[in-house]
C-alpha positions as a LaTeX table, in Angstrom:
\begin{tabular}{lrrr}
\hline
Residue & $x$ (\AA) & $y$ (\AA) & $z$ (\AA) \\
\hline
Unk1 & $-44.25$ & $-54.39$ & $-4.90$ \\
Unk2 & $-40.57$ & $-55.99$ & $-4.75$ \\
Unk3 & $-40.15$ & $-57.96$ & $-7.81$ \\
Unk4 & $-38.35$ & $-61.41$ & $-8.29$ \\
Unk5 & $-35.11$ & $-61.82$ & $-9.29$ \\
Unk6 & $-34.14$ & $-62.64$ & $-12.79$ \\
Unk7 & $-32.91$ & $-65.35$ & $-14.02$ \\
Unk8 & $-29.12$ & $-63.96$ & $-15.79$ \\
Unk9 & $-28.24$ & $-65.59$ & $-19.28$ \\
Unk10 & $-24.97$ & $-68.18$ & $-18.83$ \\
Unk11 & $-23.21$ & $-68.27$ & $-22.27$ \\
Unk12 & $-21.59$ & $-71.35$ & $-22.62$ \\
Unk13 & $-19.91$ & $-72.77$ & $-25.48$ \\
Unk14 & $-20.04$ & $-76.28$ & $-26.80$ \\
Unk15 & $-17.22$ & $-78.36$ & $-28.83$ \\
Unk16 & $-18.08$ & $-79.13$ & $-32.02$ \\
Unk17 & $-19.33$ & $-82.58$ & $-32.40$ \\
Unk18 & $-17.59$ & $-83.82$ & $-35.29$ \\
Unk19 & $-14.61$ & $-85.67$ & $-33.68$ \\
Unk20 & $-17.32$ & $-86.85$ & $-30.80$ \\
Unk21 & $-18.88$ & $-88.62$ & $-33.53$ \\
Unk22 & $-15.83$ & $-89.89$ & $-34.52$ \\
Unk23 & $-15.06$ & $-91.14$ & $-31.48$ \\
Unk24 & $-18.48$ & $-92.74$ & $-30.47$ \\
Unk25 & $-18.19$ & $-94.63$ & $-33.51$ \\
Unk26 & $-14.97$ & $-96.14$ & $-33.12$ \\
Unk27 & $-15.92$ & $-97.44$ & $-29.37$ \\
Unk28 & $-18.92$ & $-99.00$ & $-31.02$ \\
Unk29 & $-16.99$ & $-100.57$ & $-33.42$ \\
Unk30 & $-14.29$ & $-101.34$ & $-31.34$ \\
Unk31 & $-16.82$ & $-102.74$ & $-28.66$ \\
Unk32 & $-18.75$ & $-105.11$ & $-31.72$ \\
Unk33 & $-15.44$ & $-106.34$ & $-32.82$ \\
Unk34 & $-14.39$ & $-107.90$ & $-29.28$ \\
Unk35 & $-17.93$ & $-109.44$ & $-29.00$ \\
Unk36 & $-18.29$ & $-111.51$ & $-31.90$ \\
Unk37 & $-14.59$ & $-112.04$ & $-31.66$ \\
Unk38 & $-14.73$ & $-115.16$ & $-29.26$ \\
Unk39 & $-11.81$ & $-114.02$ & $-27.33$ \\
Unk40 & $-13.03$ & $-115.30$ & $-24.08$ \\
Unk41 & $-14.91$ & $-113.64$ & $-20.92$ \\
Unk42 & $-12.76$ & $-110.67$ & $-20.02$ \\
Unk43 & $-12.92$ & $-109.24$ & $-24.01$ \\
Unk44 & $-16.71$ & $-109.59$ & $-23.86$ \\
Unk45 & $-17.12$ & $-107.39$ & $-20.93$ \\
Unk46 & $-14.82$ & $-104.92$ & $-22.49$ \\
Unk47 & $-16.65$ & $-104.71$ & $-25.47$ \\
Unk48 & $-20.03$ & $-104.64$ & $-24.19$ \\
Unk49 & $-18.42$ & $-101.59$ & $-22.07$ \\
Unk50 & $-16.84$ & $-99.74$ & $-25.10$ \\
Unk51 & $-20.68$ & $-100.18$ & $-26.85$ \\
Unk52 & $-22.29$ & $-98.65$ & $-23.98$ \\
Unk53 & $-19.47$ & $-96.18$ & $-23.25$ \\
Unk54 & $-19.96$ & $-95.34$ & $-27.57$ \\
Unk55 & $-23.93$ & $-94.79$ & $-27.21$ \\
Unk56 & $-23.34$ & $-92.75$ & $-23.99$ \\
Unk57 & $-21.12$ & $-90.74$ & $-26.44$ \\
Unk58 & $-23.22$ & $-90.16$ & $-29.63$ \\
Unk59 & $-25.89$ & $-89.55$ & $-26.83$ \\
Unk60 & $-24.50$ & $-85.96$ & $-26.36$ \\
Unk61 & $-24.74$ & $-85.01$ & $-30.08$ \\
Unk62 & $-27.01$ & $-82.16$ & $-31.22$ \\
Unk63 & $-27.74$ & $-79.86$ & $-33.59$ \\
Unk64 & $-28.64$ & $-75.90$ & $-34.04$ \\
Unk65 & $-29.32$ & $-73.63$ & $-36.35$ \\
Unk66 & $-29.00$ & $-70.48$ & $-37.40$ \\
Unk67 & $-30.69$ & $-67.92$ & $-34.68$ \\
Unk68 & $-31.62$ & $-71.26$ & $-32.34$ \\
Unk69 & $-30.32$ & $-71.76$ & $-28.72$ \\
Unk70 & $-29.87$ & $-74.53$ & $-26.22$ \\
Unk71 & $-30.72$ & $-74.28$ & $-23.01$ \\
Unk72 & $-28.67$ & $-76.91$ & $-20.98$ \\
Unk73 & $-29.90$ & $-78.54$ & $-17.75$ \\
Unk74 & $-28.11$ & $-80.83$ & $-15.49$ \\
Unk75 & $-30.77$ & $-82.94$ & $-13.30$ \\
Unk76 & $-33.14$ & $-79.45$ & $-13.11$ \\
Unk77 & $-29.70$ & $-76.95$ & $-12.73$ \\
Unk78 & $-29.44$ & $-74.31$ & $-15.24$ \\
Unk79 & $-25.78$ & $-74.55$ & $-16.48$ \\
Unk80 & $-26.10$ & $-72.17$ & $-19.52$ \\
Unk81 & $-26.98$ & $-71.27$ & $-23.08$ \\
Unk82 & $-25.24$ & $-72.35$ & $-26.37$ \\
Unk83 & $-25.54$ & $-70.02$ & $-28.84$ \\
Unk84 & $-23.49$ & $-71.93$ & $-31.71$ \\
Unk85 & $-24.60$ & $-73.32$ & $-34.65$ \\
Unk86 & $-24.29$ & $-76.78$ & $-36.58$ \\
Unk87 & $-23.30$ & $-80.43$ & $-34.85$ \\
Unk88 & $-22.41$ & $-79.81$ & $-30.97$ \\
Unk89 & $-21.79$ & $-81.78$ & $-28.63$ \\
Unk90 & $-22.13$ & $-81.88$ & $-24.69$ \\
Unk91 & $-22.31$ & $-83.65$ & $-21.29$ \\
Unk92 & $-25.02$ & $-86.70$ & $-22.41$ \\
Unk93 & $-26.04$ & $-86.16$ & $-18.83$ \\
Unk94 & $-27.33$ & $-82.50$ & $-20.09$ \\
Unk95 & $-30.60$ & $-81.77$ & $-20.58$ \\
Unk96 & $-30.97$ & $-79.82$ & $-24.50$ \\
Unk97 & $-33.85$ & $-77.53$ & $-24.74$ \\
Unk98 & $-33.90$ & $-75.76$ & $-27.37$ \\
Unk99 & $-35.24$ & $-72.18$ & $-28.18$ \\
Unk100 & $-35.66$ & $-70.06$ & $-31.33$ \\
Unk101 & $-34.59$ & $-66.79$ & $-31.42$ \\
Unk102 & $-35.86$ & $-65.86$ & $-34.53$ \\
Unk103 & $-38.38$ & $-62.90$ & $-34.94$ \\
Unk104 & $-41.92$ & $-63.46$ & $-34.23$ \\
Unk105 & $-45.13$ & $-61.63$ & $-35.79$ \\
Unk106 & $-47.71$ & $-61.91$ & $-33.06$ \\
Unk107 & $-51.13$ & $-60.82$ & $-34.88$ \\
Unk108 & $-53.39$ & $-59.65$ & $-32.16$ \\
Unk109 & $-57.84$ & $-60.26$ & $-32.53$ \\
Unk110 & $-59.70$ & $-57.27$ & $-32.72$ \\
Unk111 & $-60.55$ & $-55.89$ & $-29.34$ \\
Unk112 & $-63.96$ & $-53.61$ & $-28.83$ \\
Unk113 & $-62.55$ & $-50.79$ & $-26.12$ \\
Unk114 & $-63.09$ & $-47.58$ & $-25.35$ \\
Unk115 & $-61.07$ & $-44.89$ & $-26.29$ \\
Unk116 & $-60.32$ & $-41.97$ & $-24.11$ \\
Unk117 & $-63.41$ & $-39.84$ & $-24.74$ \\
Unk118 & $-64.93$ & $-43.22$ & $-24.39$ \\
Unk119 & $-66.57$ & $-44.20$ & $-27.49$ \\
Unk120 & $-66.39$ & $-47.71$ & $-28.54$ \\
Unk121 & $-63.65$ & $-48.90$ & $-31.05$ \\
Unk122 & $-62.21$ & $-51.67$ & $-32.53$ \\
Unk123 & $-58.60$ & $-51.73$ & $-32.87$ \\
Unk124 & $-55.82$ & $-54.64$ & $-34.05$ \\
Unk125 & $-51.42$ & $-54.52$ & $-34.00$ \\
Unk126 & $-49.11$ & $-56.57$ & $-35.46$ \\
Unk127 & $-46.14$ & $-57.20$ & $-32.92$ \\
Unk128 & $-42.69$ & $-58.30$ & $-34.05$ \\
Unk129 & $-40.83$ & $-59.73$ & $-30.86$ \\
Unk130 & $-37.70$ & $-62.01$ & $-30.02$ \\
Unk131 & $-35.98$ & $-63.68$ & $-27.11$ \\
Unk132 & $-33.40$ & $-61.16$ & $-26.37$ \\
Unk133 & $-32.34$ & $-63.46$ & $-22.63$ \\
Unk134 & $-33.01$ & $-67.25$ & $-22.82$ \\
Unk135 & $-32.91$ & $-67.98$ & $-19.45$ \\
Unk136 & $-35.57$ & $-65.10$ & $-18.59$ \\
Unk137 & $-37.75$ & $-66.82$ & $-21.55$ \\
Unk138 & $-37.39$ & $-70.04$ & $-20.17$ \\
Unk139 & $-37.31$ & $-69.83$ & $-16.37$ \\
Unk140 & $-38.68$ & $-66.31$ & $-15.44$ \\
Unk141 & $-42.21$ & $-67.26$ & $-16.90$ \\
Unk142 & $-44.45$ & $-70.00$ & $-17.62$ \\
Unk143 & $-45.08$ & $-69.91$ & $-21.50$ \\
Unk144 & $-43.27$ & $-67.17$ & $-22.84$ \\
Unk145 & $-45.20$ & $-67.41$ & $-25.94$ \\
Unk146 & $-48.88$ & $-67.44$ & $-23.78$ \\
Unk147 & $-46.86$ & $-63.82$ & $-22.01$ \\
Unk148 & $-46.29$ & $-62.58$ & $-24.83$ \\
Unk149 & $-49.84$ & $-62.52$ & $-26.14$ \\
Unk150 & $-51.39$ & $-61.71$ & $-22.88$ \\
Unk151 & $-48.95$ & $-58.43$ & $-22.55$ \\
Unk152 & $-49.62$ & $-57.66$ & $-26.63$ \\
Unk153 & $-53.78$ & $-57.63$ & $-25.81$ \\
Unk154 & $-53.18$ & $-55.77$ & $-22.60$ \\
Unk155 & $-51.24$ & $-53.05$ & $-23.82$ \\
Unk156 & $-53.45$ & $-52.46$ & $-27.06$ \\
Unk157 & $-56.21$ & $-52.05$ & $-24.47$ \\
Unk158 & $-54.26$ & $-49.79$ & $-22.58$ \\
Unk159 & $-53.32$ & $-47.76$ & $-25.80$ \\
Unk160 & $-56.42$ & $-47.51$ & $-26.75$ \\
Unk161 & $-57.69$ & $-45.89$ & $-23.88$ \\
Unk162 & $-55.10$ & $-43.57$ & $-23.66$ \\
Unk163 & $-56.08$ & $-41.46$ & $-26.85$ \\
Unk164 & $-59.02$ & $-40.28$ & $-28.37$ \\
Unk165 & $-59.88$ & $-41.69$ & $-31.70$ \\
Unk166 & $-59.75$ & $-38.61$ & $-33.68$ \\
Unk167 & $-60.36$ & $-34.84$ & $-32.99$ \\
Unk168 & $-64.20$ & $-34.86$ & $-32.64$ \\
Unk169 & $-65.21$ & $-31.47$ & $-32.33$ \\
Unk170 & $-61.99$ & $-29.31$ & $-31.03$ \\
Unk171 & $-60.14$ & $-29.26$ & $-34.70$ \\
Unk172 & $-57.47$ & $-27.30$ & $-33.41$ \\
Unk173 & $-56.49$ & $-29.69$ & $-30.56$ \\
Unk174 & $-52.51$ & $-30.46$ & $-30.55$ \\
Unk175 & $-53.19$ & $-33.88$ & $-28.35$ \\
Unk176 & $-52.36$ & $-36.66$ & $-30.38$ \\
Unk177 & $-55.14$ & $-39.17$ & $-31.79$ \\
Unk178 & $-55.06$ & $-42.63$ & $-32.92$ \\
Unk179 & $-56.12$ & $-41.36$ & $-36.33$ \\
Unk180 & $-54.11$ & $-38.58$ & $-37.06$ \\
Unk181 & $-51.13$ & $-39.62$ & $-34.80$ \\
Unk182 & $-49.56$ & $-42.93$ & $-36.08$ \\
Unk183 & $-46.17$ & $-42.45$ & $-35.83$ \\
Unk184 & $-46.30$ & $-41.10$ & $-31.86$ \\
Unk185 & $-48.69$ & $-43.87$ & $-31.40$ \\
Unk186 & $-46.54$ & $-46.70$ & $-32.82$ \\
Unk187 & $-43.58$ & $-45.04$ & $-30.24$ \\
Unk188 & $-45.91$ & $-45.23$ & $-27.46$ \\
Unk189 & $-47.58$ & $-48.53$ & $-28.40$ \\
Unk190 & $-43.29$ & $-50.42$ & $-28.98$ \\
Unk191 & $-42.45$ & $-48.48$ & $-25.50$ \\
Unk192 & $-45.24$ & $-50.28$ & $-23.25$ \\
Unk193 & $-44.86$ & $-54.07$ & $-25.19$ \\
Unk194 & $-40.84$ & $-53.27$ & $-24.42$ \\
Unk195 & $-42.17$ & $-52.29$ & $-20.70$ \\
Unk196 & $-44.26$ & $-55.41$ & $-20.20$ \\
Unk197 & $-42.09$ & $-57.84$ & $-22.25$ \\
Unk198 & $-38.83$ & $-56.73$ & $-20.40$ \\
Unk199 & $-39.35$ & $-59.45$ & $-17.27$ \\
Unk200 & $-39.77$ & $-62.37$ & $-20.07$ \\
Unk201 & $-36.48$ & $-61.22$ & $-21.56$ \\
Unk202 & $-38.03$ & $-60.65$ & $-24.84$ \\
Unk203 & $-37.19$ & $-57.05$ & $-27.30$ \\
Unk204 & $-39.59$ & $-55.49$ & $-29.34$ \\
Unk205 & $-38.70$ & $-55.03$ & $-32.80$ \\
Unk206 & $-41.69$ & $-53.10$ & $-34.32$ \\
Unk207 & $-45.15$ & $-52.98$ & $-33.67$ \\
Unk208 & $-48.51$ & $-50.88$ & $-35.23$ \\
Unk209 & $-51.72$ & $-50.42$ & $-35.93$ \\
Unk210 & $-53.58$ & $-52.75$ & $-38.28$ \\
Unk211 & $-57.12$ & $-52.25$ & $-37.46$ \\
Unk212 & $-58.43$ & $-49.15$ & $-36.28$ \\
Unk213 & $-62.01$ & $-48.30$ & $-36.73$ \\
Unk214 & $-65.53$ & $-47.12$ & $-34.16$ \\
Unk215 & $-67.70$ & $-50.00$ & $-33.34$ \\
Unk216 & $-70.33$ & $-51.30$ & $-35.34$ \\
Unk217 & $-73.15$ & $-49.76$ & $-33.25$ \\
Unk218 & $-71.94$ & $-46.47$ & $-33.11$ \\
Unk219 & $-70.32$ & $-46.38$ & $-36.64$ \\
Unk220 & $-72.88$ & $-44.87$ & $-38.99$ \\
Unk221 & $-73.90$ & $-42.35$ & $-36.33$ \\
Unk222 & $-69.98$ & $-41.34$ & $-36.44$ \\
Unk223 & $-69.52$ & $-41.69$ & $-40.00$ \\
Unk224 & $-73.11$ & $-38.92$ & $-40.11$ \\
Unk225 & $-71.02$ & $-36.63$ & $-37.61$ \\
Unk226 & $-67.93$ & $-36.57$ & $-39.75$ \\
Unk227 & $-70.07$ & $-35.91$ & $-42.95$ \\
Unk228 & $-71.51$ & $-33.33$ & $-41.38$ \\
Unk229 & $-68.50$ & $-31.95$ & $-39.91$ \\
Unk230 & $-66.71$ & $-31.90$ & $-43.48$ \\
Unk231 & $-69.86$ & $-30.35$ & $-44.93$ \\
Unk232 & $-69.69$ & $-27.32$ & $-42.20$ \\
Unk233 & $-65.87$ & $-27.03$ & $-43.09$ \\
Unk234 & $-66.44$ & $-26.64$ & $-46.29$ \\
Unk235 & $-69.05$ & $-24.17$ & $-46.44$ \\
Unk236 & $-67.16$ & $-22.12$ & $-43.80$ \\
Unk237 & $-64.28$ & $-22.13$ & $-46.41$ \\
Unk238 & $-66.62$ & $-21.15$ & $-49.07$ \\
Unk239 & $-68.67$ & $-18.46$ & $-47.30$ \\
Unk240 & $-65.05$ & $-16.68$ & $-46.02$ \\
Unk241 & $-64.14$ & $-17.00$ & $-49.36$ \\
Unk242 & $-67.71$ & $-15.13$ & $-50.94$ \\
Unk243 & $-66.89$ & $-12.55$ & $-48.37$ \\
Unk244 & $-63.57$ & $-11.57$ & $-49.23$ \\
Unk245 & $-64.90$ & $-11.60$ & $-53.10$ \\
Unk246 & $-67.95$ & $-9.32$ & $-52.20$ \\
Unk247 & $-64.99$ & $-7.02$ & $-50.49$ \\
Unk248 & $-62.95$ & $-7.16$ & $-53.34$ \\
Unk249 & $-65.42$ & $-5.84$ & $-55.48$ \\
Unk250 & $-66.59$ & $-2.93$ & $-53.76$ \\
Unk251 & $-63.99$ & $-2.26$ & $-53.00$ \\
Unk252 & $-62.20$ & $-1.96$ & $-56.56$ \\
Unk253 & $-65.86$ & $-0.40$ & $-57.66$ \\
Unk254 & $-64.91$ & 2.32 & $-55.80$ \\
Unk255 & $-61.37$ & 2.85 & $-55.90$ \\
Unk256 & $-62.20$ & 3.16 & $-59.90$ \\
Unk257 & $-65.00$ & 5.66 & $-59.16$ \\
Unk258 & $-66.91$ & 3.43 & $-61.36$ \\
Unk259 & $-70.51$ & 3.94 & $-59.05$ \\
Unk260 & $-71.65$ & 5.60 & $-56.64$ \\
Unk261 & $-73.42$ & 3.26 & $-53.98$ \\
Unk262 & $-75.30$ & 4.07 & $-50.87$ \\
Unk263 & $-76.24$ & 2.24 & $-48.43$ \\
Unk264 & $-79.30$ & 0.38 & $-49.47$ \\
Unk265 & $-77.76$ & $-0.17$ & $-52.87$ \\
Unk266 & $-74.57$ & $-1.75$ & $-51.76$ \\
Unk267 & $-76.71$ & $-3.94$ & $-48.99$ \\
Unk268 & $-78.48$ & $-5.48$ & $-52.78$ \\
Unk269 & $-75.14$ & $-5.87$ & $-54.43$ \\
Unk270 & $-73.62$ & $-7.79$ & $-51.41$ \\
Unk271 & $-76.70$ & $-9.87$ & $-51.05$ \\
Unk272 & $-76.85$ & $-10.91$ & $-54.85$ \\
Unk273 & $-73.19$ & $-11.36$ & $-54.93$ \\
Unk274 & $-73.12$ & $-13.94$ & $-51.72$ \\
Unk275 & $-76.34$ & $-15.95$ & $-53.21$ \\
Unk276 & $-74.18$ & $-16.20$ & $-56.29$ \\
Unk277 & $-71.17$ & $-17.05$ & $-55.09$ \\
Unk278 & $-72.30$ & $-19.40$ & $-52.10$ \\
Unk279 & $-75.09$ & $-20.98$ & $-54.00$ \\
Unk280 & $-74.91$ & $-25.07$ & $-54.80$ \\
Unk281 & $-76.88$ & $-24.14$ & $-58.05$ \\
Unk282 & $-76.49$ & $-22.41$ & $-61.61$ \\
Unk283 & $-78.56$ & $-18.79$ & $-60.57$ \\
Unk284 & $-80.49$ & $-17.26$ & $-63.08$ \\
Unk285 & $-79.83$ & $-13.49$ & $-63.91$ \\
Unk286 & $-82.88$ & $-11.11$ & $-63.44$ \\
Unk287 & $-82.78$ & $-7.70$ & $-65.17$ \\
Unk288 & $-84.03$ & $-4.90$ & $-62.95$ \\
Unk289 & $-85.87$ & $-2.60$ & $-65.45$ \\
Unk290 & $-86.63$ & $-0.23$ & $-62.56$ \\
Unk291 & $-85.00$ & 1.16 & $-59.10$ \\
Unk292 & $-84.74$ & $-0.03$ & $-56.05$ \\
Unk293 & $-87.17$ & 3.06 & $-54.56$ \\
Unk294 & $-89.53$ & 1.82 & $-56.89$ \\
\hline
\end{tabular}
């Protein structure tokens, strides 16, 4: 699809309005003065002239301020941008809209979507934007603020359906999650707002995460999954460590030539040892008084 043109940013400077308030004020003085002067008829045209021509003057004062822009317009013509700062002044005829181009934090709701592997989430960003091109802003789209939010939501959505929300069951995946990823998804999350923003003439300073969680209706069945997850991870860790104990033992018992044990009595000691060491609870010693052929 071909796209529009865009609208290219005009820099134009203004004088500074200091002497044009200088010299409004002395044609409206000058103007007063020949009117209640009674001078006759041609004096009280002229200074009814120098009054109007001294309003039309002051009329083209205005003021910006730090990180603010004018956008001038003459009858619906886009003549250009002032950038400067303090009392300007310019054609009266010009149309002064004005424009901030200070940093924005855009807050965004919390949308339900699904992630990749499709489970419901909710998820939330915090967007810090600016008007990079004024005229873009301005001219390029309707309410640059309104685009701005309507990108932000659709690009979270779209982020959010690009990644799974964490590893689920393949622990040993490299693909990046919105969990355990932040940093590449912040990168991909500022690339996509810069992507959608670009037409608006608007930059991307920073944007992540601020909400990131499953659904309510799904939540405590996820939160059971993970528990139980942890809970296999841990006795996996446990029982590998038992093992390599047991090992250990025997075989130090019989480097040492400390016992002799054959098959059925090293099958006992390995299967005391690992209810010992993989037991949740204090075990009690028993004292075998007799064999184990007896």
């Amino acid at each position: 699809m071909q796209q529009s043109p865009r609208t290219q940013e005009v820099e134009r400077t203004s004088p500074s309005g200091y002497l044009w308030v200088a010299i409004g004020i002395a044609l409206v003085a000058a103007g007063i003065f020949l009117v209640v002067r009674p001078m006759g008829l041609p004096f009280l045209a002229l200074g009814i002239v120098l009054i109007v021509l001294g309003a039309f003057t002051l009329a083209g004062l205005y003021m910006l301020q730090p990180n603010e822009a004018a956008i001038l317009l003459l009858f619906g013509e886009y003549v250009g941008t002032d950038r400067s700062e303090g009392l300007r002044w310019a054609n009266p005829f010009y149309k002064k809209q004005k424009i901030s181009l200070r940093s924005h934090n855009l807050m965004s709701e919390r949308l339900k979507v699904n992630d990749k592997r499709g489970n419901p989430i909710e998820i939330a960003a915090a967007i810090v934007w600016r008007v990079r091109n004024t005229a873009q802003a301005v001219f390029d789209v309707e309410d640059y603020d309104e685009y701005v939010r309507v990108q932000a939501e659709a690009a979270v959505r779209h982020l959010a359906s690009s990644y799974n929300y964490d590893e689920g069951e393949d622990e040993h995946s490299t693909e990046p999650t919105l969990r355990a990823s932040q940093d590449k998804v912040t990168q991909a999350l500022i690339r996509e707002l810069a992507d959608r923003l670009d037409q608006a003439g608007i930059s991307v300073e920073d944007a992540k995460l601020t909400h990131l969680a499953y659904a309510p209706e799904i939540a405590q069945v996820m939160l059971r999954r993970q528990q139980a997850e942890a809970i296999i991870a841990a006795r996996s860790k446990i029982v590998h460590g038992a093992v390599s104990m047991v090992e250990m033992a025997l075989k130090g018992l019989s480097e040492r030539d400390i016992v002799h044990l054959d098959d059925e009595r090293r099958a006992a000691m390995v299967s005391n040892l690992l209810v010992v060491l993989c037991s949740e609870n204090d075990t009690q010693p028993v004292i075998n008084t007799g064999t184990l052929y007896q």
